[in-house]
KEKOLTI-676848 format. One record per residue (C-alpha): residue in three letters; x, y, z. Coordinates in Angstrom, 2 decimals. Layout:
   r      px      py      pz
 ALA       X       Y       Z
...
***
This chain:
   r      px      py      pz
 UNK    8.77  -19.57  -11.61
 UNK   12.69  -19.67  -11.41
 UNK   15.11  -18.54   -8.92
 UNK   13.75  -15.73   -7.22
 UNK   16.97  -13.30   -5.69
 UNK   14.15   -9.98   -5.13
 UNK   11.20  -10.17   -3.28
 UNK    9.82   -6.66   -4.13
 UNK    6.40   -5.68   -2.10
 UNK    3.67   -3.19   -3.27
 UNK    2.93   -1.58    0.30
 UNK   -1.19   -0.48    0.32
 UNK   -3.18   -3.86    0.13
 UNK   -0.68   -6.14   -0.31
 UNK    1.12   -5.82    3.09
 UNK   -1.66   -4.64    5.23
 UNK   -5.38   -4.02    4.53
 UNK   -5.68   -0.37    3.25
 UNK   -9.22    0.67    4.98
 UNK   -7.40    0.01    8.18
 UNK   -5.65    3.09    7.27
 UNK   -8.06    4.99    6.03
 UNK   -9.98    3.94    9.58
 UNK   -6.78    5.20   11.63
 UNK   -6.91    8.26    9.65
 UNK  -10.70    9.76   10.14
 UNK   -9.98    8.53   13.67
 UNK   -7.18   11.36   14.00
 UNK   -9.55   13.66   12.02
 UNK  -12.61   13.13   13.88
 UNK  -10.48   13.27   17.77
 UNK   -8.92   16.54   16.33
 UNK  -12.61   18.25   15.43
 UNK  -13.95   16.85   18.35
 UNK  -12.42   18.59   20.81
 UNK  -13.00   21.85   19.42
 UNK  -16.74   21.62   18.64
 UNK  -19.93   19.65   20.37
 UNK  -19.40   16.40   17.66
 UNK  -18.40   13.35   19.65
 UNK  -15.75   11.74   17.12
 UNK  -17.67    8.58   17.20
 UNK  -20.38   10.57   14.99
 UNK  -17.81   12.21   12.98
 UNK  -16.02    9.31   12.14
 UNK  -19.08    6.83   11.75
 UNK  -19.85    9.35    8.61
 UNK  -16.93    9.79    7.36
 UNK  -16.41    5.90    7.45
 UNK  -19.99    5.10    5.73
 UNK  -18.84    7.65    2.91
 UNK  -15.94    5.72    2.24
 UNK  -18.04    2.55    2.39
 UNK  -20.57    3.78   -0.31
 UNK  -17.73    4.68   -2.50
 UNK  -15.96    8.24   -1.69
 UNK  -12.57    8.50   -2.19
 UNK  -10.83   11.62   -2.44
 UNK  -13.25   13.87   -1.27
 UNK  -14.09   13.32    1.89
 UNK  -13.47   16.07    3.96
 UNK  -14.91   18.96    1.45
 UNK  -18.56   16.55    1.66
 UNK  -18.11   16.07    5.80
 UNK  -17.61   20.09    6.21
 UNK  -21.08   21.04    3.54
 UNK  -22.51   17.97    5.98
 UNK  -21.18   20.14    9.13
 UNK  -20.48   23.66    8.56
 UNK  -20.10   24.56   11.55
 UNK  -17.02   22.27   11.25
 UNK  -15.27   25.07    8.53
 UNK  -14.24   27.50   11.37
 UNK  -11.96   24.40   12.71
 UNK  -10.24   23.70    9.79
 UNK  -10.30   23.63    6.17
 UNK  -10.28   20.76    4.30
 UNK   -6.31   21.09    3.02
 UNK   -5.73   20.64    6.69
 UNK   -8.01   18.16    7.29
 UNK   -6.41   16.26    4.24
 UNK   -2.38   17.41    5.96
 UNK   -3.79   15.63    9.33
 UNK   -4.70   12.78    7.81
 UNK   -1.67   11.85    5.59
 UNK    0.23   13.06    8.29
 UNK   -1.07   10.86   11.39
 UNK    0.65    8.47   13.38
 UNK   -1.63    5.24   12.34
 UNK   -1.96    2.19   13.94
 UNK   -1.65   -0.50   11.68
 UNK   -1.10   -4.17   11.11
 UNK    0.77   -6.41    9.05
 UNK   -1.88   -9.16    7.32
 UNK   -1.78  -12.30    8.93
 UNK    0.90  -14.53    8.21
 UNK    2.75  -11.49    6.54
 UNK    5.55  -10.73    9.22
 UNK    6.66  -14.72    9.59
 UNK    6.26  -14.63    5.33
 UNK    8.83  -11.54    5.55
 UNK   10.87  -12.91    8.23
 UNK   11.36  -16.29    6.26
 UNK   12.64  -14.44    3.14
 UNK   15.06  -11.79    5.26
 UNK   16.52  -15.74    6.30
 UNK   17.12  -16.54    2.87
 UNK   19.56  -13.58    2.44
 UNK   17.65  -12.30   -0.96
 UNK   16.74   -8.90   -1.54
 UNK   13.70   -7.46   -0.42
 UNK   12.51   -4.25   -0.99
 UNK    9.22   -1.68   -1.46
 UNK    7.94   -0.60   -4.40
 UNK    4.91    2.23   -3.50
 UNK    3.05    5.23   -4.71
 UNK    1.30    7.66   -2.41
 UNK    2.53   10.90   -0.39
 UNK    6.02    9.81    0.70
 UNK    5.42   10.99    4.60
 UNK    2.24    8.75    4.36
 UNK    4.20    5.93    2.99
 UNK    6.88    6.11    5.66
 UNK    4.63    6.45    8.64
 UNK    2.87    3.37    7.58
 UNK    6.07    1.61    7.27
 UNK    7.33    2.45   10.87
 UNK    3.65    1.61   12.27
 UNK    4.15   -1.72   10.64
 UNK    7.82   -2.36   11.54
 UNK    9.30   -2.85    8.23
 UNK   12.72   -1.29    8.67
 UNK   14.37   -4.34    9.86
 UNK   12.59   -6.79    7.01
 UNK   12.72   -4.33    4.26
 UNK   16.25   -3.42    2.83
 UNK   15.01   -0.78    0.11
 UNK   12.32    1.29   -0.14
 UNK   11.50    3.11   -3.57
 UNK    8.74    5.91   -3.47
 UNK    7.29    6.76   -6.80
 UNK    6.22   10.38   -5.61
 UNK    9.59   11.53   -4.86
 UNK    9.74   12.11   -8.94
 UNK    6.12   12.99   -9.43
 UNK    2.65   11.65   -9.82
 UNK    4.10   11.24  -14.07
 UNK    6.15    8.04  -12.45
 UNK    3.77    6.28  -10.18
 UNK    3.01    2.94  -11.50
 UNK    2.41    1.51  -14.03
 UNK    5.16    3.74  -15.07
 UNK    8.92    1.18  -15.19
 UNK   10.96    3.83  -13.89
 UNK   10.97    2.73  -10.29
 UNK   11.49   -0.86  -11.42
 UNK   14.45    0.61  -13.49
 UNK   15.74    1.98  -10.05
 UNK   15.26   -0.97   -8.15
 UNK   17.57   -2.57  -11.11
 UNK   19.78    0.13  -11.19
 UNK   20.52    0.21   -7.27
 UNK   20.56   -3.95   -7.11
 UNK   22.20   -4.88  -10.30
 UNK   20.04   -8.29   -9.96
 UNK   18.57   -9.18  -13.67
 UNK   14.96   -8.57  -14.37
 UNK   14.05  -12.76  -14.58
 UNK   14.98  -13.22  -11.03
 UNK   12.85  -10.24   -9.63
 UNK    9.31  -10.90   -8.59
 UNK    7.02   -8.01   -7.89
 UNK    3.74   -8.71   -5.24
 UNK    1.10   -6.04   -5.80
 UNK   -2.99   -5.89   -5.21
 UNK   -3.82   -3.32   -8.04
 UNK   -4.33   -5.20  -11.46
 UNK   -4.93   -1.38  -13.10
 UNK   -1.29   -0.03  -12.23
 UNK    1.27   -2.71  -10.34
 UNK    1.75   -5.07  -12.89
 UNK    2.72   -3.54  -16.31
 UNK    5.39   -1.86  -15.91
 UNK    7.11   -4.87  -14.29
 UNK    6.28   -7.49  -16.21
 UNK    7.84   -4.79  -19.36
 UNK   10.93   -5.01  -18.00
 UNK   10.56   -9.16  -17.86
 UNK    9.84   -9.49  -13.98
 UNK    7.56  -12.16  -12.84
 UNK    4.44  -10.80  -11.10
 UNK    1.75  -12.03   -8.50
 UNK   -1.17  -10.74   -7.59
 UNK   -2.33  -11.21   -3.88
 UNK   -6.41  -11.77   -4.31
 UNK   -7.96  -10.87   -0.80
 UNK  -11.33   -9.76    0.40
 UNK  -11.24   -6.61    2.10
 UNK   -8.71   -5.03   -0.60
 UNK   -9.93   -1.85   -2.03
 UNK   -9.06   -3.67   -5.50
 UNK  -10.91   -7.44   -4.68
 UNK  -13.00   -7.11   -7.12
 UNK  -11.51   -5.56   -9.94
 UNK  -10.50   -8.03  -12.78
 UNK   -7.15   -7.25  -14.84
 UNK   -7.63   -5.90  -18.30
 UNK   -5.86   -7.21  -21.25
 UNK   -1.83   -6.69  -20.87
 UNK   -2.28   -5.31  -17.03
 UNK   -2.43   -8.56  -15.21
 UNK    0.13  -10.26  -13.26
 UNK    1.58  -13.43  -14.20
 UNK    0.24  -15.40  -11.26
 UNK   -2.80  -14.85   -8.26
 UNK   -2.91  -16.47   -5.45
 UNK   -5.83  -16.07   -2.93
 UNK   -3.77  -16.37    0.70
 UNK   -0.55  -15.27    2.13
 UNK   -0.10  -18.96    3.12
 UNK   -0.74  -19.56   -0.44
 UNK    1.82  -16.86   -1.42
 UNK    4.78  -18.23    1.29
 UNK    4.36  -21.64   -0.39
 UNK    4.90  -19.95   -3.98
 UNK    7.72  -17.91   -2.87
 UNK    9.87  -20.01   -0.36
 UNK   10.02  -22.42   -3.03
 UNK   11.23  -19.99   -5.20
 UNK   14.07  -18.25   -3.59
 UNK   17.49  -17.96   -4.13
 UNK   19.77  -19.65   -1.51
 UNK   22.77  -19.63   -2.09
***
């Protein structure tokens, strides 16, 4: 692969296991509905969780309060939605992720974040997971608008722009063959797509011109392919 001098992370499914979120966040929602109505949360959040399991995303608050009506005089769904993105989650890095992040900090290259998502989402999942002191940037595609999440370059070109390291010695680590990988590999970084089961994306194979340059199927697999990669000098 070459000298490696970035390490630069997708965030959602790459660094932790995204339904754990999504679990930590109908687990706020169903406490805070709870305790202003006769629902135990447990029942609350065991349907909100099979919705997501058959498939809902997006709208899963507007389908729990036409399932519970009653629920409607609590809260709308906007605030449902506000509660949820803004919820103090408890979250964990995958295994073998913090010693793979702690190994590269050692090397002295550059490591950094490249995510969509709501930006007080993003940064609540960082502090749950303790990235602050393993992470030196952090670039948030929705501080422009939803017109720059990825596969748009323009956070790439950032990352560039704030780093001055050249494009063939960046490496970008995403889950999402539909959006992480083009608009890096444009600009002539190498890409690699962490394969996992329980990733919202497992399944999904890459269409033509949107895969990454490598897979592996492990983060032991991933150390091995990045430690022997990195810069250091």
């Amino acid at each position: 692969m070459g000298t490696i001098k970035a390490t630069v992370f997708d965030l959602d499914d790459t660094l932790y296991l995204e339904q754990d979120y999504v679990a930590s966040g109908f687990r706020a929602v169903a406490a805070h509905l709870s305790s202003r109505s006769s629902l135990r949360d447990t029942e609350i959040f065991a349907w909100l969780w099979n919705q997501f399991q058959t498939g809902v995303r997006g709208n899963s608050f507007d389908l729990l309060l036409q399932e519970f009506p009653k629920l409607s005089s609590i809260a709308p769904a906007q605030d449902l939605v506000d509660l949820y993105r803004t919820h103090a989650p408890r979250l964990e890095l995958l295994e073998g992720m913090g010693n793979l992040l702690d190994k590269i900090v050692a090397t002295r290259s550059e490591t950094a974040i490249i995510t969509d998502g709501n930006t007080v989402s993003q940064a609540a999942k960082m502090q749950a997971l303790g990235l602050h002191s393993r992470i030196r940037r952090t670039v948030q595609t929705a501080e422009w608008g939803a017109q720059f999440c990825k596969p748009h370059p323009r956070a790439y070109e950032t990352f560039a722009t704030l780093t001055g390291i050249p494009a063939s010695q960046c490496v970008y680590i995403g889950d999402n063959p539909e959006k992480d990988f083009q608009g890096a590999r444009r600009l002539g970084w190498k890409t690699v797509r962490l394969r996992l089961p329980g990733q919202l994306h497992y399944a999904m194979d890459a269409t033509t011109g949107f895969g990454a340059d490598f897979e592996v199927g492990s983060v032991a697999s991933l150390a091995d392919f990045l430690l022997s990669s990195l810069n250091t000098n």
